[in-house]
C-alpha positions as CSV (number, residue, x, y, z in Angstrom):
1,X,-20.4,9.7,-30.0
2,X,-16.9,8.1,-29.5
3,X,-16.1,11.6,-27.9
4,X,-18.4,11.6,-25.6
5,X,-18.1,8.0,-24.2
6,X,-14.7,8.6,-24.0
7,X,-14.8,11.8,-21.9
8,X,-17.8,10.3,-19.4
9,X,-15.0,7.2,-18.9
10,X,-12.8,9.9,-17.9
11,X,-15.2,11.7,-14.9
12,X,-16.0,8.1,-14.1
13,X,-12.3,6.9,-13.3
14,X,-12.0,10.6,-11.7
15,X,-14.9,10.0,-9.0
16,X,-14.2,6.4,-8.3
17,X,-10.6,7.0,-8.0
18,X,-11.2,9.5,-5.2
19,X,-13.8,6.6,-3.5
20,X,-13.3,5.4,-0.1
21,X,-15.4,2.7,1.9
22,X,-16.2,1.8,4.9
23,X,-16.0,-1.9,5.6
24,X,-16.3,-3.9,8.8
25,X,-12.5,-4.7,10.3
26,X,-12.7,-8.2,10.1
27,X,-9.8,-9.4,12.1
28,X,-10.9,-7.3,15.1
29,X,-14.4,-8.1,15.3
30,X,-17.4,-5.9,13.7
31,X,-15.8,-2.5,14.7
32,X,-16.2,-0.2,11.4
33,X,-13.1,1.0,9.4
34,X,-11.8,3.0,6.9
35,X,-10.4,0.7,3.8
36,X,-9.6,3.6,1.6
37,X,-9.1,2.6,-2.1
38,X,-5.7,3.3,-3.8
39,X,-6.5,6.7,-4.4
40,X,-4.4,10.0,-4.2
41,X,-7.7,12.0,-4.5
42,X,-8.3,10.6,-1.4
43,X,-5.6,11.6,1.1
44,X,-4.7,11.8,5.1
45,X,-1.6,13.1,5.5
46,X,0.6,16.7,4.4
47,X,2.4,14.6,1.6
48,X,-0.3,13.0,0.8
49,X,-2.3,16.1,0.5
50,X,0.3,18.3,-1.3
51,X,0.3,15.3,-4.3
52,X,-3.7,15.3,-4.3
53,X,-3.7,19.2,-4.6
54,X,-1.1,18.8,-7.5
55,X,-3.4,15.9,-9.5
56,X,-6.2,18.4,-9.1
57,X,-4.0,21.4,-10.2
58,X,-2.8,19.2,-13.3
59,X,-6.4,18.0,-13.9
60,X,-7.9,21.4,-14.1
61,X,-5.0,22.6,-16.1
62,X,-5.6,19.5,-18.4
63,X,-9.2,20.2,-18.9
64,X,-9.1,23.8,-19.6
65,X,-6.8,23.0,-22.6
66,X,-9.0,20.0,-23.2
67,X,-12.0,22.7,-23.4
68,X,-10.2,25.3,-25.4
69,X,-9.4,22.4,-28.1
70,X,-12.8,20.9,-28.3
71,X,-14.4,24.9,-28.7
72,X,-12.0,25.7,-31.6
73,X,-12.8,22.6,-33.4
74,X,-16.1,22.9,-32.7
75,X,-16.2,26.4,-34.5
76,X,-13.9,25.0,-37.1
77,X,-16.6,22.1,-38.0
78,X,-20.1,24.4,-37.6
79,X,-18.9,28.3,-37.2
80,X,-19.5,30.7,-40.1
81,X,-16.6,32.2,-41.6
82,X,-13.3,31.8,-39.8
83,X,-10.7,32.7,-41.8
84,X,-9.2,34.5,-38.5
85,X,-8.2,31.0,-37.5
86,X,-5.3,30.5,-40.1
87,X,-3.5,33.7,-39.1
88,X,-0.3,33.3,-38.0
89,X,-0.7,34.8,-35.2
90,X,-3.6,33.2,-33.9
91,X,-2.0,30.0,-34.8
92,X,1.5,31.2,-32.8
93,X,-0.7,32.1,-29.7
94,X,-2.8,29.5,-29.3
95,X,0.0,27.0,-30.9
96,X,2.6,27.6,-29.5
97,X,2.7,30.3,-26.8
98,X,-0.1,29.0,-24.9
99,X,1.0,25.6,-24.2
100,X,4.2,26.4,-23.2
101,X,3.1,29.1,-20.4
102,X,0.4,26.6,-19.2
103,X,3.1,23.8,-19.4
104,X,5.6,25.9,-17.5
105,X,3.2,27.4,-15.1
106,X,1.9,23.8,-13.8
107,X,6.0,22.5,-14.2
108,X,7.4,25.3,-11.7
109,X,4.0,24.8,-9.4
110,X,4.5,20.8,-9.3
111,X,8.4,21.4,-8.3
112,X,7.7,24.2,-5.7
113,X,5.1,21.8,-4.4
114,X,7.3,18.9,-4.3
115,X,9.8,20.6,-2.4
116,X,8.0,21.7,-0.1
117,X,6.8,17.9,0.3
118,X,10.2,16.5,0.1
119,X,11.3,18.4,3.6
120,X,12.2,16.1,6.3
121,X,11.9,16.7,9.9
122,X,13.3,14.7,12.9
123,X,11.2,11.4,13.0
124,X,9.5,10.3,15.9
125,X,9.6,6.5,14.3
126,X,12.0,4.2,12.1
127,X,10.9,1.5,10.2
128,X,12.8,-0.5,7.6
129,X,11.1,-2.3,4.5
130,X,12.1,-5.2,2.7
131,X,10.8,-5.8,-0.6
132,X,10.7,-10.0,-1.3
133,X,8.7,-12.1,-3.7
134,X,5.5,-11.3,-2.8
135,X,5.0,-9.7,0.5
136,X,6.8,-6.8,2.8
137,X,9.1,-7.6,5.7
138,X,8.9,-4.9,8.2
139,X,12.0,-4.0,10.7
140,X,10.8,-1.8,13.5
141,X,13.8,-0.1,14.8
142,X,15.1,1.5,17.9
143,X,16.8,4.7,18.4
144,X,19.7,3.3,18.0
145,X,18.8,2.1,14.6
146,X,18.5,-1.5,15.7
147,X,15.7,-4.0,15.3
148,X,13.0,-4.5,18.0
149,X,11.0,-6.8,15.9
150,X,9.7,-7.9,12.9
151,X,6.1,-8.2,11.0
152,X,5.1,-8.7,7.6
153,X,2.3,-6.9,5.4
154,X,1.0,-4.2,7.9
155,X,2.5,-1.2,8.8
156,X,1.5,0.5,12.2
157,X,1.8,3.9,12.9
158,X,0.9,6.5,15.8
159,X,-1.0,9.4,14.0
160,X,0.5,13.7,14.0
161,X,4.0,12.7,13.9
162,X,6.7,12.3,11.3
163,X,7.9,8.6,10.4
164,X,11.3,7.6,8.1
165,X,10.9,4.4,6.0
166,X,13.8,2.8,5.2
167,X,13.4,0.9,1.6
168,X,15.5,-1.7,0.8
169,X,14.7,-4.8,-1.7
170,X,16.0,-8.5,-1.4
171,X,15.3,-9.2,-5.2
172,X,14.5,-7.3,-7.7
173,X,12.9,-3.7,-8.1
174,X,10.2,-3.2,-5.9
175,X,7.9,0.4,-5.5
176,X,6.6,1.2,-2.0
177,X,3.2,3.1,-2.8
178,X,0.4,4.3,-0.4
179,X,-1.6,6.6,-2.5
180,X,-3.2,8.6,0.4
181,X,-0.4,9.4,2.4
182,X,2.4,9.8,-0.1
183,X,4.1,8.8,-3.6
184,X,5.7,6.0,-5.1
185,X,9.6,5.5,-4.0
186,X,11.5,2.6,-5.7
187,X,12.9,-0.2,-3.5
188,X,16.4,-0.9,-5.7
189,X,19.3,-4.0,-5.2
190,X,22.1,-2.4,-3.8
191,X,20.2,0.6,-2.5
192,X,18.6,2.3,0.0
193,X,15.9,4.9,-0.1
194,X,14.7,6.7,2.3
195,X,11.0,8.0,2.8
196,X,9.4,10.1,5.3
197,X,5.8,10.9,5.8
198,X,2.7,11.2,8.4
199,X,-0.6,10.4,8.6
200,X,-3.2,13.0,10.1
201,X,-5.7,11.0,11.1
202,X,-6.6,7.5,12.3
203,X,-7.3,5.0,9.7
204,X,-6.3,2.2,7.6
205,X,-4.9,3.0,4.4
206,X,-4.1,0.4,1.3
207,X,-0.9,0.3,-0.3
208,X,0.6,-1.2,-3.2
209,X,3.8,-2.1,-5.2
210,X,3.9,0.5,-7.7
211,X,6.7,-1.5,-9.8
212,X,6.1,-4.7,-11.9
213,X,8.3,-7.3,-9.7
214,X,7.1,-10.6,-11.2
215,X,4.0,-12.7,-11.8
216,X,1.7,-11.9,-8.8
217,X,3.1,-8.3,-8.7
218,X,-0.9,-7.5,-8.3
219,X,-1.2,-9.6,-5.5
220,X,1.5,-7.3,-3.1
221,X,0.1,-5.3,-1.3
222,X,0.2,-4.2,2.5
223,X,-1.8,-1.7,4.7
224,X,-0.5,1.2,6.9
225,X,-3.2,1.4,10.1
226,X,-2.8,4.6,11.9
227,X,-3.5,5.0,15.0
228,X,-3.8,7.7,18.0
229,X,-0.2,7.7,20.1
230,X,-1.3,6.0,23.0
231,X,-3.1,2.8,21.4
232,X,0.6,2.8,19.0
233,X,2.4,2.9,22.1
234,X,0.1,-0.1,23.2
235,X,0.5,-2.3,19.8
236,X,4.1,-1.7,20.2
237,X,4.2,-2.9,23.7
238,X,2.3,-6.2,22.0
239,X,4.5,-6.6,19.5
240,X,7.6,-6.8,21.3
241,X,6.5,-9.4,23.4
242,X,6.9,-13.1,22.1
243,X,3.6,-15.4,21.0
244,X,1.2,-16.2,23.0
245,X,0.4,-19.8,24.2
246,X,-2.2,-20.9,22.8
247,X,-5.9,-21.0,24.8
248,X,-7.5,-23.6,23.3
249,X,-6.6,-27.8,22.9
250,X,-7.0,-27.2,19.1
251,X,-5.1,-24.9,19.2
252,X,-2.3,-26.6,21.1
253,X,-2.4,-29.7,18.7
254,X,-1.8,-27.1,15.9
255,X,1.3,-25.6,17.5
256,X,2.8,-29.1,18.0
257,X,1.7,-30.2,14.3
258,X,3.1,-26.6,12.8
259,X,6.6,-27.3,14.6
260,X,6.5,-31.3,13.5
261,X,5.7,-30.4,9.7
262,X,8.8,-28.5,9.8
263,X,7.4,-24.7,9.4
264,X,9.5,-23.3,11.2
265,X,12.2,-24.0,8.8
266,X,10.5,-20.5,6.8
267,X,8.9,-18.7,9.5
268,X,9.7,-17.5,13.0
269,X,7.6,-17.5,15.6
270,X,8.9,-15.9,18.8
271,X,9.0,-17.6,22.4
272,X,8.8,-21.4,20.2
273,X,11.4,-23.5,18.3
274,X,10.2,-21.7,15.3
275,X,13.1,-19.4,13.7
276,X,13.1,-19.7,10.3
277,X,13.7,-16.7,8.2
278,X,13.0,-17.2,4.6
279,X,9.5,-16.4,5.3
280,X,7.2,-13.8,6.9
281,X,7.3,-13.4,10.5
282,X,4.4,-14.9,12.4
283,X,4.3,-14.3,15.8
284,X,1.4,-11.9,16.0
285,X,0.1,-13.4,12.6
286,X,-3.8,-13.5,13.9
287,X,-4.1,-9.7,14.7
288,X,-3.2,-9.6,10.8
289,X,-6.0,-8.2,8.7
290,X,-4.7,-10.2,5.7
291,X,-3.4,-13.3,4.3
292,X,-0.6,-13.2,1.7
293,X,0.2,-9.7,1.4
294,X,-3.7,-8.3,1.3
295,X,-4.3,-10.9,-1.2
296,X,-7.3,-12.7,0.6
297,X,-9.2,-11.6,4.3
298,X,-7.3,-13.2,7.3
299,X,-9.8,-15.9,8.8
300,X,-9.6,-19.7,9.8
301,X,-10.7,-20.6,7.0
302,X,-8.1,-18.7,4.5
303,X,-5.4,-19.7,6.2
304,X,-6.4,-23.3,6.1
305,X,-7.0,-22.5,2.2
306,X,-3.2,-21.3,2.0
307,X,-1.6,-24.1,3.6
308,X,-3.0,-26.9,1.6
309,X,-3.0,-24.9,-1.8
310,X,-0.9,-21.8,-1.5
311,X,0.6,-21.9,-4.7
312,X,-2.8,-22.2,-6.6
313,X,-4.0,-19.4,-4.9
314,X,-0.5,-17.3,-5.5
315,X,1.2,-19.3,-8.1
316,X,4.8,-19.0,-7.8
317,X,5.1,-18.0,-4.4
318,X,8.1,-19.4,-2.1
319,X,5.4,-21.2,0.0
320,X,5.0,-24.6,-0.8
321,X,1.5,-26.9,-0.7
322,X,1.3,-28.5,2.2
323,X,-1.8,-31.2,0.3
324,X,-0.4,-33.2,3.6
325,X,-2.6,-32.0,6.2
326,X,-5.9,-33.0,6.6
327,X,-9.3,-32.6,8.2
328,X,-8.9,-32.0,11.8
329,X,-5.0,-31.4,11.4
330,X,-5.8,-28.8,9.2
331,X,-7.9,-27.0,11.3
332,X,-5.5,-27.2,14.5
333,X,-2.4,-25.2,12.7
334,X,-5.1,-22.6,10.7
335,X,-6.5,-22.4,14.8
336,X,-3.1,-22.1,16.0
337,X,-2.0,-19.2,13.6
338,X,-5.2,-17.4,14.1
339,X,-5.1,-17.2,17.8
340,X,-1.7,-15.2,17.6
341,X,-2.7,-12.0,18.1
């Protein structure tokens, strides 16, 4: 009985792993899209694919031997006479020399396929990542390896085309993971690691640190949106250019109250007084389709929820609770952030 729950666990966390879902896009409206789960049976990209080919390699290979084990002992519990199973021989074949060929066999296949995986090609877009305590920093660079600008927490890139990722780490050991479109790579002090990959297709795809980095390790993670070339080429054009001012009288008290409260201090917010760098970048915070590093859906009423109790909802964070702000105030800074998009 305990056999057979445990194997039906097994298929279970085999199918849902390769799930993916299609959820509304909250931060653009009701458009549909792809929120693929952390899953490398579920993959858009030739890295990405080439690791989801091996799992399935390895997974076969696994329960083949799995299969082969069960029979025997099967036959060993209700089979008639089976005094052929203590030979030596028998014994050395199926004990010894069998494991090792299928052992070696899936060994030499998961380093062919990795190299294969591993080649790197001219890249058609640089971006650096910063690990920090919890969230992503993201330098988008020029050709001349400098930075244009800087987001946090969501990765853009144009779909069909090769693109380096520079890791680097400002604390401890971070690992850059998105499970569709490639392996883990460890972001280590001192170090830098580079990473190259593509995604085939258009689509939004969930990433996570793959290394334990601290308390709310589970709460950092970050999404890479793929998109054709020419609305890239468009987001890029967006992103370069400073905030925008913002269109409502709420939303103007909340710009004044976010300089005043001293926010700025931590987070920069290009074309204002805003400069600070301790924290994430916010200048086009409100096109954002999360708060705190995925942790919670990116809405009025979430941000509101952060500033006032930020380190209840991500205990130990570098943000502090700004229990301050109030009603109406409250609402102008969470309408301020929202509208920059």
């Amino acid at each position: 009985m305990r056999a057979i729950t445990a194997l039906t666990i097994i298929a279970a966390g085999a199918t849902l792993s390769g799930c993916a879902w299609i959820l509304p896009d909250e931060s653009h409206g009701s458009r549909p899209a792809l929120m693929w789960i952390q899953s490398i049976l579920v993959t858009a990209g030739p890295t990405g694919n080439a690791i989801g080919t091996l799992s399935w390699v390895m997974f076969a290979g696994a329960a083949a031997i799995l299969l082969l084990v069960v029979g025997f002992t099967a036959y060993a519990i209700f089979g008639g006479r089976r005094t052929w199973m203590t030979n030596p021989h028998f014994v050395i074949a199926f004990g010894v020399a069998m494991p090792v060929l299928v052992l070696s066999i899936l060994l030499l296949y998961g380093l062919s396929l990795t190299a294969r995986s591993a080649a790197r090609e001219q890249p058609a877009l640089r971006i650096e990542v910063v690990g920090e305590r919890w969230w992503w920093r993201v330098h988008y660079l020029g050709a001349d390896g400098a930075h244009q600008f800087v987001t946090a927490n969501e990765i853009a890139i144009p779909t069909g085309v090769p693109v380096e990722f520079i890791l680097k780490t400002s604390d401890v050991i971070h690992s850059f993971w998105v499970p569709s479109l490639a392996g883990k790579l460890d972001m280590i002090p001192g170090r830098i690691n580079r990473y190259q990959f593509s995604a085939a297709r258009p689509g939004i795809y969930r990433g996570q640190c793959a290394e334990y980095c601290g308390a709310q390790h589970a709460l950092m993670a970050f999404y890479v949106v793929a998109m054709e070339p020419d609305r890239f080429r468009t987001w890029l054009e967006n992103h370069e250019m400073p905030a925008s001012e913002p269109a409502t009288a709420l939303g103007t008290k909340g710009k004044e109250l976010f300089i005043a409260a001293g926010c700025g201090a931590c987070h920069t917010i290009r074309g204002t007084a805003a400069s600070g760098l301790i924290g994430p970048d916010l200048t086009h915070f409100g096109g954002r389709r999360s708060v705190a590093a995925g942790s919670f859906p990116n809405n009025a009423g979430t941000i509101a929820g952060w500033i006032v109790s930020s380190q209840h909802l991500k205990p130990g964070n570098l943000m502090p609770s700004f229990v301050n702000l109030r009603g109406e105030d409250l609402r102008a800074v969470a309408a301020y952030l929202e509208g920059l998009k």
